[in-house]
C-alpha positions as CSV (number, residue, x, y, z in Angstrom):
1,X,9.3,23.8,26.8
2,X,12.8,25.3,27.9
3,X,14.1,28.9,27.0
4,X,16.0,27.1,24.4
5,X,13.5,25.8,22.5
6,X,12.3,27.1,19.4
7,X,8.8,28.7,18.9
8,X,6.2,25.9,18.7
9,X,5.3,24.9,15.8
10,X,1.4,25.1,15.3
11,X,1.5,26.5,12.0
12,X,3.6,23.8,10.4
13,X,1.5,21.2,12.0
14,X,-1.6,23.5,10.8
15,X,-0.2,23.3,7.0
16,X,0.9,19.6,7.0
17,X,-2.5,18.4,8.8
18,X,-4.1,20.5,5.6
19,X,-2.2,18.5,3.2
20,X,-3.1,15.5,4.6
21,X,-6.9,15.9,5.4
22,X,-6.9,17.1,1.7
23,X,-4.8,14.1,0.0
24,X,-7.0,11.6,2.1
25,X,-10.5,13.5,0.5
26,X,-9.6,13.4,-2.9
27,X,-11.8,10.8,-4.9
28,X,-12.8,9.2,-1.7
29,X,-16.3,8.0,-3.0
30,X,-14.4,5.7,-5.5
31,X,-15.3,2.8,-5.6
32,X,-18.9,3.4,-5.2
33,X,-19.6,0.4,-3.2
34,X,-18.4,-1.6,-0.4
35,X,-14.6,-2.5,0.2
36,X,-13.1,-5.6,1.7
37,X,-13.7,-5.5,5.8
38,X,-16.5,-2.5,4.6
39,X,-19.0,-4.9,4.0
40,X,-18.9,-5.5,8.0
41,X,-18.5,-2.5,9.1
42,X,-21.0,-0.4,7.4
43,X,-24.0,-2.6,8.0
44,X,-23.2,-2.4,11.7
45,X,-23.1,1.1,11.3
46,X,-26.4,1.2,10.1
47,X,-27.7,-1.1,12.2
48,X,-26.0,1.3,15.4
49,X,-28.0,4.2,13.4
50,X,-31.6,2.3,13.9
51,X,-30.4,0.8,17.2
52,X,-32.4,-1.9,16.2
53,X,-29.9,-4.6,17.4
54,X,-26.5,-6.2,17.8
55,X,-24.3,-6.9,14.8
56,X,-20.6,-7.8,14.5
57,X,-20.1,-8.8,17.7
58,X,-16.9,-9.7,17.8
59,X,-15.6,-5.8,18.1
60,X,-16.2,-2.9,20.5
61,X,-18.6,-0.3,19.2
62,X,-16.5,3.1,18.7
63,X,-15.3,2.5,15.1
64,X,-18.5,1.6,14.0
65,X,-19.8,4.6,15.8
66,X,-17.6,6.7,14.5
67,X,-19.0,5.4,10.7
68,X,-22.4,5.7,11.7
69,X,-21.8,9.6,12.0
70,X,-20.0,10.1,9.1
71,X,-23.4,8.4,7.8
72,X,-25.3,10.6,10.0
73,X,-23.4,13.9,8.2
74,X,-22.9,13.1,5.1
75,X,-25.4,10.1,3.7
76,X,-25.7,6.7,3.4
77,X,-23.3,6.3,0.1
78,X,-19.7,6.1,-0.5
79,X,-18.4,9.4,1.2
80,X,-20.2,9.4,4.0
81,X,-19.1,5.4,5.1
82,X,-15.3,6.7,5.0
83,X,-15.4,10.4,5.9
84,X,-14.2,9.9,9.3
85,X,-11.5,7.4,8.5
86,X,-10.0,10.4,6.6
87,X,-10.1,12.4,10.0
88,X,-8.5,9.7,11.4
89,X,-5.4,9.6,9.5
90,X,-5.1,12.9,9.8
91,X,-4.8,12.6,13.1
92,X,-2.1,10.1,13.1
93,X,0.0,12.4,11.2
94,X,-0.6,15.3,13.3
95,X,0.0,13.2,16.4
96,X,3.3,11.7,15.0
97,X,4.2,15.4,14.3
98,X,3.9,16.4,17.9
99,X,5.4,13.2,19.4
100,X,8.4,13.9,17.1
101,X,8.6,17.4,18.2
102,X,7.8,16.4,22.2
103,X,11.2,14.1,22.0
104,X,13.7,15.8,19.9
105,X,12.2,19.7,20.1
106,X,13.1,20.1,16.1
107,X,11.0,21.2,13.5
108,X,12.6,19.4,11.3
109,X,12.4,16.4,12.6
110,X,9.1,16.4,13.4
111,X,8.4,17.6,10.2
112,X,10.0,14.5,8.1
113,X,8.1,12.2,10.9
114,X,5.0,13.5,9.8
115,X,5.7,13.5,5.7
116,X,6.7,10.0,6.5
117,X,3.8,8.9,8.0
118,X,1.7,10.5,5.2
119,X,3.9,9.1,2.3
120,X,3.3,5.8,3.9
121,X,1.1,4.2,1.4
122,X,-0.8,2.1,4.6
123,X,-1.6,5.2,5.9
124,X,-3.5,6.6,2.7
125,X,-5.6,3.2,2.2
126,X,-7.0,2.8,5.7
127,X,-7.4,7.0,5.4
128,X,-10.2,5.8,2.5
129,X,-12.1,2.8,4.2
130,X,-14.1,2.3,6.7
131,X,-12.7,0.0,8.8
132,X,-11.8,-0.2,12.3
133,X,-8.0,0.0,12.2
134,X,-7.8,3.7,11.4
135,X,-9.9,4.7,14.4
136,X,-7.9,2.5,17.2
137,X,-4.4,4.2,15.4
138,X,-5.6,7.5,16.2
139,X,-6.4,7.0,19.5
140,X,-3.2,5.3,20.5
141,X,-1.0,7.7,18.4
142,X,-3.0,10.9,19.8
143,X,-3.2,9.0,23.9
144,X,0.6,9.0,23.1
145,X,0.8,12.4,22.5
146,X,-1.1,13.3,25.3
147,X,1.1,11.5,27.9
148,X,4.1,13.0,26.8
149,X,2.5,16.3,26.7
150,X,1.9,15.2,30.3
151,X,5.6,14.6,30.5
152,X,7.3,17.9,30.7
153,X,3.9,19.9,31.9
154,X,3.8,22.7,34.9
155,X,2.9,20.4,38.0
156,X,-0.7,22.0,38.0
157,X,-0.8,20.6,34.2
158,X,0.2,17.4,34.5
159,X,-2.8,15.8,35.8
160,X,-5.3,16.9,32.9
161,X,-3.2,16.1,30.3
162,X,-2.5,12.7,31.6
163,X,-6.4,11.9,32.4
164,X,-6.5,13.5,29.1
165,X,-4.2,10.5,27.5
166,X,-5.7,7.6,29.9
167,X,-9.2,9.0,28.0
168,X,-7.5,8.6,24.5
169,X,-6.2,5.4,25.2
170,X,-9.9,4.3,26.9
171,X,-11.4,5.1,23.1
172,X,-8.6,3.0,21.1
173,X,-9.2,0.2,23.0
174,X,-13.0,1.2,22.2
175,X,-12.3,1.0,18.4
176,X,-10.6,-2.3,18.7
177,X,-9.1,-4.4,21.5
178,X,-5.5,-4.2,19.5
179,X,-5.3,-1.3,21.4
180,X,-5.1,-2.6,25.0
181,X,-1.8,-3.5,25.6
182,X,-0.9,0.4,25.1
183,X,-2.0,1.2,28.4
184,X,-0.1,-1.4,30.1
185,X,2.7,-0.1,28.2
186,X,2.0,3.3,29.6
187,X,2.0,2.5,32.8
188,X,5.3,0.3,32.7
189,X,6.9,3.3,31.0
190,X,5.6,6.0,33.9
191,X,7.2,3.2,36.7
192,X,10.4,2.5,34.3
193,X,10.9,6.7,33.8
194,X,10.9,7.6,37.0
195,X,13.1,4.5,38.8
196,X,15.9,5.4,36.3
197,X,15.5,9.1,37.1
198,X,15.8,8.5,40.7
199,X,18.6,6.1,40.2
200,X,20.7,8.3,37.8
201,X,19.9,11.3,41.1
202,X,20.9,8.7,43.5
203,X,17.7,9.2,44.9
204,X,15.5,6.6,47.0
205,X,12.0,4.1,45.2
206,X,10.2,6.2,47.3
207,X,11.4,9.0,46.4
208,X,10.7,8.1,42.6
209,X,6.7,7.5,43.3
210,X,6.2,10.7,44.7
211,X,5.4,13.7,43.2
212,X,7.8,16.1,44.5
213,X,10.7,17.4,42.9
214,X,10.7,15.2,40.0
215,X,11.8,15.9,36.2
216,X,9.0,13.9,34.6
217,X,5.8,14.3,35.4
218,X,6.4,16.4,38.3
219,X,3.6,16.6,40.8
220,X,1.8,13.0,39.6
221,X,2.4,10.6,42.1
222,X,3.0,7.2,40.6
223,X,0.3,4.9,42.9
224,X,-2.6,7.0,42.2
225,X,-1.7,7.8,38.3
226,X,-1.8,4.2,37.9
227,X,-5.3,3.7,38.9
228,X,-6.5,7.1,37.2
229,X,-5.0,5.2,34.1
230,X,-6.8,2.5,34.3
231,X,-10.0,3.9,35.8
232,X,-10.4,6.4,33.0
233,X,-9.4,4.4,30.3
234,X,-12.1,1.5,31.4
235,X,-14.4,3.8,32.4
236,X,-14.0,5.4,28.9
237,X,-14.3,2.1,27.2
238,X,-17.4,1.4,28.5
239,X,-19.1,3.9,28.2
240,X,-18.6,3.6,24.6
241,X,-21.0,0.6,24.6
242,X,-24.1,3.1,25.7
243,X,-26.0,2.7,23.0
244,X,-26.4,-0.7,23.1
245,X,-28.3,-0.1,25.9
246,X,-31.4,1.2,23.8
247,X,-31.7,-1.6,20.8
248,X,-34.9,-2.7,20.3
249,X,-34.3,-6.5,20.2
250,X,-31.5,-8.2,22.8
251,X,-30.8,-4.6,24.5
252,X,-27.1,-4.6,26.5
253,X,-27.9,-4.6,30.5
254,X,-25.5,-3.8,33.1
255,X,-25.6,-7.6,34.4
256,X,-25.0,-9.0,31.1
257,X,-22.3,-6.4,30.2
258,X,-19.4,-8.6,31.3
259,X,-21.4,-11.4,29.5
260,X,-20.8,-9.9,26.6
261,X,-17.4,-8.8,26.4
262,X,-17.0,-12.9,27.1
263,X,-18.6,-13.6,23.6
264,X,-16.9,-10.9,22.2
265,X,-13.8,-12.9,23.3
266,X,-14.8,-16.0,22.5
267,X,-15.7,-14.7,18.8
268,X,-12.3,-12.7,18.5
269,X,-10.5,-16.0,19.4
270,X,-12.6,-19.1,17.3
271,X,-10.4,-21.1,14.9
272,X,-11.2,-19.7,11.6
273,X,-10.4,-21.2,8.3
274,X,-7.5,-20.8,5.6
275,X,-8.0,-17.5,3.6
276,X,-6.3,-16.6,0.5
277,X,-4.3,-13.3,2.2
278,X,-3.7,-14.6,5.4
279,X,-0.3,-14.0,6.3
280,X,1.9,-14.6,9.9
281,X,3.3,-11.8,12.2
282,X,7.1,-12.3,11.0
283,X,6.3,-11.8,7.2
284,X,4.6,-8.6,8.0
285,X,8.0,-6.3,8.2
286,X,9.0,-7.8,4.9
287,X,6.1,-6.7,3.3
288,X,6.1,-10.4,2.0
289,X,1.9,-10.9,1.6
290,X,-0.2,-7.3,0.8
291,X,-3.7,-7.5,0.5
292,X,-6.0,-6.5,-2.2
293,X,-8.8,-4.7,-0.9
294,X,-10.5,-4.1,-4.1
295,X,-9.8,-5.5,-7.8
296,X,-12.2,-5.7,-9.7
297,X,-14.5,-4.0,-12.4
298,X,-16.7,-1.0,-10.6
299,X,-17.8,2.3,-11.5
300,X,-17.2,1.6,-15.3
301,X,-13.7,0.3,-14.8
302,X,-10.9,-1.9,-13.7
303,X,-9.5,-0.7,-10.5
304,X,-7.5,-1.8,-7.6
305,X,-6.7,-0.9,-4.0
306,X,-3.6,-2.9,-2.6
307,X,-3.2,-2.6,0.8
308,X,1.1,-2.6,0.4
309,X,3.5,0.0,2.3
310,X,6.0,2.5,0.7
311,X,8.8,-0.2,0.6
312,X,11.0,3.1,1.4
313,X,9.6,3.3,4.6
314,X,8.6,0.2,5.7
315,X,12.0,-1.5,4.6
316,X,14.0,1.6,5.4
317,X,12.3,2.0,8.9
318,X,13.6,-1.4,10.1
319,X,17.1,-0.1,9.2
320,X,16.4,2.9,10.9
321,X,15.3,0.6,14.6
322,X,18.3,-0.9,14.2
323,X,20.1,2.2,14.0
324,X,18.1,4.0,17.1
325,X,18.8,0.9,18.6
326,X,23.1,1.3,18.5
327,X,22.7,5.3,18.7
328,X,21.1,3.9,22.8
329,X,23.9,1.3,23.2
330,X,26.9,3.3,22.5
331,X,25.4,7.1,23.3
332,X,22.3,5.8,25.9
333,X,20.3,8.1,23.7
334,X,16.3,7.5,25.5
335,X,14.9,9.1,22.7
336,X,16.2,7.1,20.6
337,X,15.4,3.9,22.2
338,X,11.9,5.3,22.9
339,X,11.0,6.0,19.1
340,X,12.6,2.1,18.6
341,X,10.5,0.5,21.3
342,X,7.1,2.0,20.2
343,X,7.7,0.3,16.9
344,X,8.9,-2.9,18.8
345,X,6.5,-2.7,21.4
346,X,3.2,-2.6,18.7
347,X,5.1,-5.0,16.7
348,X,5.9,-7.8,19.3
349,X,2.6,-8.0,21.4
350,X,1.0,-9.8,17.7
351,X,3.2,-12.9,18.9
352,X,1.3,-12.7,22.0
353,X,-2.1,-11.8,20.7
354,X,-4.4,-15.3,20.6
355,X,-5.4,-14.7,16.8
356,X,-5.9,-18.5,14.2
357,X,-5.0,-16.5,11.3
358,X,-3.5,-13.2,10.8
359,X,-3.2,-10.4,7.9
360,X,-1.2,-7.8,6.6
361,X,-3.3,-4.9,7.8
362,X,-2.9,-6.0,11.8
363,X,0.7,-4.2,10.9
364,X,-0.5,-0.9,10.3
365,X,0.2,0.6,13.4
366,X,3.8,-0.8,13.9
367,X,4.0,0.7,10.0
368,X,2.9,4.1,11.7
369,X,5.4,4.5,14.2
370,X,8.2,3.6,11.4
371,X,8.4,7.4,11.3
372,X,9.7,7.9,14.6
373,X,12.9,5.6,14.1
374,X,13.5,6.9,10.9
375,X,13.2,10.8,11.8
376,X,14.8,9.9,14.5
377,X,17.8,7.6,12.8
378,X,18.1,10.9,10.1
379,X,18.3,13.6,12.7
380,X,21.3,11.5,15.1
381,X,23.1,10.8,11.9
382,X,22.7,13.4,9.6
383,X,26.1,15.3,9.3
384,X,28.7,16.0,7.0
385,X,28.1,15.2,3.5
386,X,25.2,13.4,4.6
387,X,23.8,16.5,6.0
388,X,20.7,16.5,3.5
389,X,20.2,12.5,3.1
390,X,16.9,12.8,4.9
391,X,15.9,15.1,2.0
392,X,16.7,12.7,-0.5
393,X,14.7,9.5,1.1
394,X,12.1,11.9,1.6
395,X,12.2,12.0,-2.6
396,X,12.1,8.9,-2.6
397,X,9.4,8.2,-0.3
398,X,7.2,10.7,-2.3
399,X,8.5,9.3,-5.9
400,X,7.5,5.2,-4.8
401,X,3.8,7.0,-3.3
402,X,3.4,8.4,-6.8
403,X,4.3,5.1,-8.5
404,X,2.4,2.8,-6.6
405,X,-0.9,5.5,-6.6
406,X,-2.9,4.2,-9.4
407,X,-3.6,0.7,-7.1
408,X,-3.7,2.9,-4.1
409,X,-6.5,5.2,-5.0
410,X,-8.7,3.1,-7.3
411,X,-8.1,4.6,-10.4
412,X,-9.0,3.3,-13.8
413,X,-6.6,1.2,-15.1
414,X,-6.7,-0.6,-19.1
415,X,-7.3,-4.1,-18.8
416,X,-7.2,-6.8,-16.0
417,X,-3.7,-7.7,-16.5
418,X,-2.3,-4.3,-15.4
419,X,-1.8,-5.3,-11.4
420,X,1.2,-7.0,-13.0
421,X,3.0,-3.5,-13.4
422,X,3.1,-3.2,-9.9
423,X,4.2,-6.7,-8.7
424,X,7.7,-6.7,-8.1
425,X,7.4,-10.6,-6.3
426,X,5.8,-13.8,-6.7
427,X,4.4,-13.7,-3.4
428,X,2.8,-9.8,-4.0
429,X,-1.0,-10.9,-5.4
């Protein structure tokens, strides 16, 4: 932090992360039963609890982990299968607080970025399931955090808080494998950061991999950083996979370890067949194919949960890329094109990923970081008579959450045909 800077902000981060934890907890034990992907997850959690043997494969063992102590805690019912997913969430919006406040250094800003985030309507549904999504976002959001906490650190600093991140980023990848290319995108950012710095000081390559004298990151040279990155964040990963060690039938042993990260890839990658919500990676930003999670009758009712996004935000945020995106070409704004490329960045490696058949929910994370460009976009262009739009889209934002709640939170509705209230397109369920 310079002199300039205003005090830090830990108590509106304190009060928001409050708000949050408490919206997520609110009737979390409706529905009373399994939902959508919990009906995976949840027995794997169990069966992690017994250790009595491997079950779904196809995904690293943190999330499920992570379910089996909420279990552990709270019980084998409702509550206790999605506690920590509520944790979760509530961690994204706390880490999109401080990676807002990191880059711009306004309370304000930071503050919309995180009543984005928790207005997005994404962000609430995987807050109240467990699944594995919510865990991995945490990590990645939070390993984010910690890096550019890392950034701007005292030189005897910067080294924790970058093992710090590389650990963060170890458990996403943990939680689920969507998570990987993060850390390659952490590294290429380190290397790209410090080559423009040194160009921009008419300095020498060299010069740029050292530690010395440098404005970001000072005192990390670049070589070793780079294998401390990917040491720690392997190293992390597998020792995620310890209790697989100790199951009673087909135990994990260090020479079949690499085996079975190969069937795990061969099961991520099989050919699957159609499925009613399937959707492709360029429909996703148009919102063009949500997801029912739940409708049905349960717990003495009709009652939905539609995995949708606050059209404000999801719709509004790709205006908002586009906008960081110009504020970089004509002012070369970084920050700008930083908050931009994170959303790019989680967006464009799905056209990469080998996946037969994607879904809606694989966008939650590029939903996530539609905060940053939209802060962002609000606080570069927010003057004049337009000094208080953000205010007003925040309104918004809050006014379309309320709206769209009652298929959000599983609440009672009157009859099987009242989805159709909320279906503004043919192509919505």
């Amino acid at each position: 932090m310079t002199a300039e800077s205003p005090p830090r902000p830990y108590r509106a981060a304190a009060i928001i992360g409050l708000v949050a934890q408490l919206l997520f907890t609110i009737r979390l034990a409706v529905p009373h039963k399994l939902v959508f992907d919990e009906v995976h997850y949840v027995p794997a959690a169990r069966v992690l609890l017994e250790l009595s043997g491997p079950r779904n494969i196809e995904h690293p063992l943190l999330g499920k982990e992570l379910i089996a102590l909420g279990i552990m805690l709270f019980g084998d019912n409702s509550f206790g299968w999605r506690i920590m997913s509520t944790f979760a969430a509530t961690a994204v919006v706390l880490g999109i607080f401080a990676i807002a406040w990191m880059l711009f250094g306004k309370l304000r800003t930071a503050t919309m970025a995180s009543l984005f985030v928790l207005l997005n309507i994404t962000v609430f549904i995987q807050a109240r399931i467990a699944m594995l999504d919510g865990f991995m976002a945490a990590f990645v959001v939070m390993g984010i955090a910690a890096l550019l906490w890392a950034m701007r650190a005292p030189p005897e600093k910067v080294w924790r808080r970058w093992l710090l991140g590389s650990f963060l980023l170890g458990l996403a990848v943990a939680a689920k494998w969507a998570a990987a290319p993060f850390i390659a995108y952490a590294a290429v950012a380190l290397i790209w950061i410090r080559l423009r710095d040194a160009r921009m000081r008419k300095r020498s390559v060299y010069a740029a991999l050292n530690p010395g004298d440098q404005a970001y990151w000072p005192g990390l040279p670049v070589v070793p950083a780079l294998i401390a990155l990917g040491v720690v964040s392997i190293a992390t990963y597998c020792l995620t996979f310890w209790p697989a060690f100790y199951y009673a039938q087909f135990p994990l042993t260090r020479e079949g370890f690499v085996a079975f990260q190969m069937r795990m890839y061969a099961a991520q990658t099989q050919v699957l067949p159609p499925h009613t919500y399937q959707s492709s990676w360029p429909s996703w930003p148009l919102m063009i194919r949500p997801i029912w999670y739940l409708y049905e009758p349960v717990d003495g009712a009709m009652r939905g949960i539609l995995l949708i996004g606050n059209p404000a935000i999801l719709w509004g945020g790709l205006i908002a890329v586009a906008a960081c995106l110009y504020a970089w070409v004509r002012d070369g704004s970084m920050k700008l094109l930083a908050v931009a490329g994170l959303w790019i960045g989680s967006y464009a490696m799905w056209i990469l990923i080998p996946k037969s058949i994607g879904f809606f929910y694989y966008y939650y994370l590029p939903s996530i970081f539609l905060a940053l460009p939209l802060a962002g976009a609000f606080d570069r262009f927010r003057t004049g008579r337009w000094k208080h739009w953000d205010e007003g889209f925040l309104v918004l934002c809050f006014c379309l959450f309320v709206y769209f709640y009652p298929i959000i939170s599983a609440m009672a509705l009157n009859d099987p045909q009242d989805f159709r209230h909320w279906m503004w397109f043919s192509t919505w369920p």
